[in-house]
C-alpha positions as CSV (number, residue, x, y, z in Angstrom):
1,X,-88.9,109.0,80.8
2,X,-89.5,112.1,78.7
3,X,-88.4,110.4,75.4
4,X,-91.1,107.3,76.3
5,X,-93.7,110.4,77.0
6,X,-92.7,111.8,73.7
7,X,-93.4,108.4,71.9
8,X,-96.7,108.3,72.9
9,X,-97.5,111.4,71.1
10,X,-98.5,111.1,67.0
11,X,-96.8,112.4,64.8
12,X,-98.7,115.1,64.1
13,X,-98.6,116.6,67.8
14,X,-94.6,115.9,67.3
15,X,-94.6,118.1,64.6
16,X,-96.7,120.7,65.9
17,X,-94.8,121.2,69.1
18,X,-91.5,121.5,66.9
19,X,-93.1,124.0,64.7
20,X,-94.6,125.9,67.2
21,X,-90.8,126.0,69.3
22,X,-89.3,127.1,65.7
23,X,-91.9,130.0,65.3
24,X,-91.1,131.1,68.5
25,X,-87.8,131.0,68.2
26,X,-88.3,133.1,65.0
27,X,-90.7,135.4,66.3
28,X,-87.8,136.5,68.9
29,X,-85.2,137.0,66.5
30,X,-87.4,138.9,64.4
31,X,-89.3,141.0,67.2
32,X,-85.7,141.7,68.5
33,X,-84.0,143.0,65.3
34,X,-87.4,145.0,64.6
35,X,-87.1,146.5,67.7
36,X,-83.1,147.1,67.3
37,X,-83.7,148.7,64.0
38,X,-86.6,151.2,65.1
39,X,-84.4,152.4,67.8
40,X,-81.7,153.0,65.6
41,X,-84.2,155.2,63.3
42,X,-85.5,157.3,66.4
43,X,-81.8,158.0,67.7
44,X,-80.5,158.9,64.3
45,X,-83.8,160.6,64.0
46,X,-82.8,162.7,67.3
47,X,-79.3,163.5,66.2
48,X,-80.3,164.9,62.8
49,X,-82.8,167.4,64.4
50,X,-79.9,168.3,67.1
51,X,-77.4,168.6,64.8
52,X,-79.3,171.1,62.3
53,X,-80.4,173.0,65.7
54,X,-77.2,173.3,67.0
55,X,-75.7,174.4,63.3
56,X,-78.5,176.8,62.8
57,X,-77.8,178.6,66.0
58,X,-73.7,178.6,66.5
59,X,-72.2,178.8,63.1
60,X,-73.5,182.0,62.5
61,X,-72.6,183.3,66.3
62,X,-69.1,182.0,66.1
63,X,-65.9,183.2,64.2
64,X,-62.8,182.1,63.5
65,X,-61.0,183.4,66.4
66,X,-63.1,182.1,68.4
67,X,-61.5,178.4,68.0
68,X,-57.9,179.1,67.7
69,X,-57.5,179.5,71.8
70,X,-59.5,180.1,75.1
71,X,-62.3,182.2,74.8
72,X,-61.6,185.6,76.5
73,X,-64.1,186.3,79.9
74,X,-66.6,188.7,77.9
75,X,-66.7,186.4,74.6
76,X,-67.3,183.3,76.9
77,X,-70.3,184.9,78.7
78,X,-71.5,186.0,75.0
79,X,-71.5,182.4,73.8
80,X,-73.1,180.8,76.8
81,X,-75.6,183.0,77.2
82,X,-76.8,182.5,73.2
83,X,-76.4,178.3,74.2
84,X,-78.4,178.9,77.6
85,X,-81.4,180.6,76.5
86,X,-81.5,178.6,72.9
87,X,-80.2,175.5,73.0
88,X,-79.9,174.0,76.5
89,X,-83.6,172.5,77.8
90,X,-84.7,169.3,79.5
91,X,-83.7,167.2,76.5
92,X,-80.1,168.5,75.5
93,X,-78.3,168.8,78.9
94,X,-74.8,169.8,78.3
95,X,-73.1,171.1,74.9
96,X,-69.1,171.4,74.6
97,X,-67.2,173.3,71.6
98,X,-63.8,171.3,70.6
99,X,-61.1,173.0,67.8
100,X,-59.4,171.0,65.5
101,X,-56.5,170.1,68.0
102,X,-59.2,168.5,71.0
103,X,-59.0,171.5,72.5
104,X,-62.3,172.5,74.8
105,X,-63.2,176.2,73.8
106,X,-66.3,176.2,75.3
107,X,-68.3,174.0,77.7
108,X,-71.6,175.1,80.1
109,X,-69.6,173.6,82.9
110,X,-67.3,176.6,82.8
111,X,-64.7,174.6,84.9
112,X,-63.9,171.7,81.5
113,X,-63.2,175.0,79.2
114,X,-59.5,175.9,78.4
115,X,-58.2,171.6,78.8
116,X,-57.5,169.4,76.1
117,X,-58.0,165.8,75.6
118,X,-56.8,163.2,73.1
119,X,-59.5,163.0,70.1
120,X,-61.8,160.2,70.8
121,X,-62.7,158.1,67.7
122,X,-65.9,159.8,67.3
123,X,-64.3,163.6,67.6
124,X,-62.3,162.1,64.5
125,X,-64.9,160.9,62.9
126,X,-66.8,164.4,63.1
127,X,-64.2,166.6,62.1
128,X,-63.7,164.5,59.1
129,X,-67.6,165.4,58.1
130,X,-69.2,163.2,59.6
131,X,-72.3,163.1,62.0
132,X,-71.3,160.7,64.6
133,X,-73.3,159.3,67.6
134,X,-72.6,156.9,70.5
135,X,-74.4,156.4,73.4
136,X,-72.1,156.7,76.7
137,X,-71.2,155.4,80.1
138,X,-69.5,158.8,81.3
139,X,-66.4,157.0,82.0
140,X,-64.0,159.4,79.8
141,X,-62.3,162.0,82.3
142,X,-64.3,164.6,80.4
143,X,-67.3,163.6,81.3
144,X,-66.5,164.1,85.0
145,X,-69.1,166.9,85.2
146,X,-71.7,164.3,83.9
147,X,-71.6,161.2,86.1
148,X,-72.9,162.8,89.1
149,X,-76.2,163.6,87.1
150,X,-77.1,160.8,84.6
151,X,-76.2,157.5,84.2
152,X,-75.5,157.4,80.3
153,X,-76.3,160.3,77.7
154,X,-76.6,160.2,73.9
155,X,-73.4,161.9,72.5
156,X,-74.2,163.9,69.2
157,X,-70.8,164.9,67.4
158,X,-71.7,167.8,65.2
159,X,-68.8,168.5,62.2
160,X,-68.4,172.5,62.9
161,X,-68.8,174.8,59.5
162,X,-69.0,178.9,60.2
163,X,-71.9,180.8,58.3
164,X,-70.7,180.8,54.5
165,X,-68.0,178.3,54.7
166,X,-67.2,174.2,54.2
167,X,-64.2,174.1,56.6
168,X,-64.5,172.2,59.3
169,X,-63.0,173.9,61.7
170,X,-64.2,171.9,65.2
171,X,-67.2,170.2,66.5
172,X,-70.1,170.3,68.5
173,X,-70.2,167.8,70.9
174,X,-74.1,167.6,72.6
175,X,-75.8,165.7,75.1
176,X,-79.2,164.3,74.8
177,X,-80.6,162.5,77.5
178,X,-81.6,159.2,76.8
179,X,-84.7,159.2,79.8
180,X,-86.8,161.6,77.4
181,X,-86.8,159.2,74.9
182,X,-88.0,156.0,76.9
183,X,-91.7,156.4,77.2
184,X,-91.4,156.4,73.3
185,X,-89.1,153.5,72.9
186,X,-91.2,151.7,75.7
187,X,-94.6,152.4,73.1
188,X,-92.6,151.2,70.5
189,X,-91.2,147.9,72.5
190,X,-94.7,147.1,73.3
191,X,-95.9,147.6,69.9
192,X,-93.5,145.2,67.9
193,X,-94.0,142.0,71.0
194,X,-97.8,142.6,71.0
195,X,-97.8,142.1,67.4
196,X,-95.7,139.4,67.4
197,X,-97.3,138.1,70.0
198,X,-100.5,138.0,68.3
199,X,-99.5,136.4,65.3
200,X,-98.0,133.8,66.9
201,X,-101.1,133.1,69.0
202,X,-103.0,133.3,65.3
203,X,-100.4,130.6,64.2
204,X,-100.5,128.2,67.4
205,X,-104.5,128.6,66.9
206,X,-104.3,127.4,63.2
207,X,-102.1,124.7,64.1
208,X,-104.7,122.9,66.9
209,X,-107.4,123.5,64.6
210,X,-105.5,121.9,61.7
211,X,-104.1,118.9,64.6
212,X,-107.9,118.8,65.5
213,X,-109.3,118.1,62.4
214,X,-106.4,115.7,61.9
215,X,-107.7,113.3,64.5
216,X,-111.3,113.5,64.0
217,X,-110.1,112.1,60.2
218,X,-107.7,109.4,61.7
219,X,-110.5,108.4,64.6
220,X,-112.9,108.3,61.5
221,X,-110.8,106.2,58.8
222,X,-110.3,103.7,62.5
223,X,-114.1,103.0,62.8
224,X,-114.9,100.5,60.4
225,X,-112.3,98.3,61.8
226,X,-113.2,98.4,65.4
């Protein structure tokens, strides 16, 4: 039944419903990736500025000592107060300090401080020099703290270098919450379909014309012979 409706169309109208299914098809793809790509930009956008913030601040607050074992009570309190009052806001909600050996210096939730965990691939990554991101579920048993709060966080792994010094002697692990960024990725969603969107209307509209004018000639060219 379809195929017999089909048959009754030119060929013309075939070929302009195909084209028009391919363009959408392409439009998709291409609106997609765009999109994909753009949020890859703004999150590696975010973890730049959050690295260099985080650097800024602690490597010239921290010293060596300071990552070889547990920090004492008093150096503790000195350390979270300096990440409380300038680094910690509505936007990065939780910062951990790991050594070299995944041990957990530092953390704001005082209770994760002193452990040690197995180095995760992006803890790796970072303390070979390398600014790592990943976006995560809070499954790990380190991010115990976290699931109760947020659903998934943007995880920054900062490579740790003291004031004065290329060793890498930890990382900064920091948490950006991902809901402060989705009225912008939402502007920028509804840019790249609304473009698309319109060009493809632009195209479907220049194809009816161009089918239009099509049939008037055919209809023409017919009228001597009826």
């Amino acid at each position: 039944m379809l195929r017999k409706f089909f048959e009754r169309w030119s060929l013309l109208s075939r070929f302009t419903l195909i084209s028009f299914c391919v363009a959408s098809l392409i439009v998709a793809a291409v609106a997609w990736g765009l999109e994909r790509n753009l949020k890859a930009e703004i999150l590696q956008e975010v973890a730049e500025d959050t690295a260099e913030q985080a650097s800024n601040i602690l490597d010239e607050n921290l010293i060596a000592a300071d990552l070889k074992h547990s920090l004492p009570p008093a150096r503790y309190n000195e350390v979270d107060a300096l990440i409380q009052n300038s680094l910690l806001n509505s936007n990065i909600v939780r910062i951990k300090i790991w050594n070299r050996n995944g041990f957990l210096i530092y953390a704001d939730d005082q209770s994760l401080a002193g452990q040690s965990f197995a180095l995760s691939p992006e803890l790796e990554a970072a303390l070979a020099g390398r600014l790592t991101t990943g976006i995560s579920s809070l499954e790990d048993d380190e991010n115990v703290a976290e699931r109760g709060h947020y659903e998934e966080l943007f995880e920054i792994y900062v490579p740790l270098r003291l004031a004065d010094s290329d060793e890498i002697l930890g990382v900064y692990e920091v948490y950006y919450d991902l809901s402060k960024l989705e009225p912008r990725l939402r502007r920028i969603r509804f840019l790249v379909w609304d473009s698309m969107g319109t060009g493809r209307s632009r195209w479907c509209a220049m194809a009816l014309h161009c089918r239009s004018r099509a049939n008037r000639t055919d209809t023409a060219k017919a009228a001597p012979w009826s």
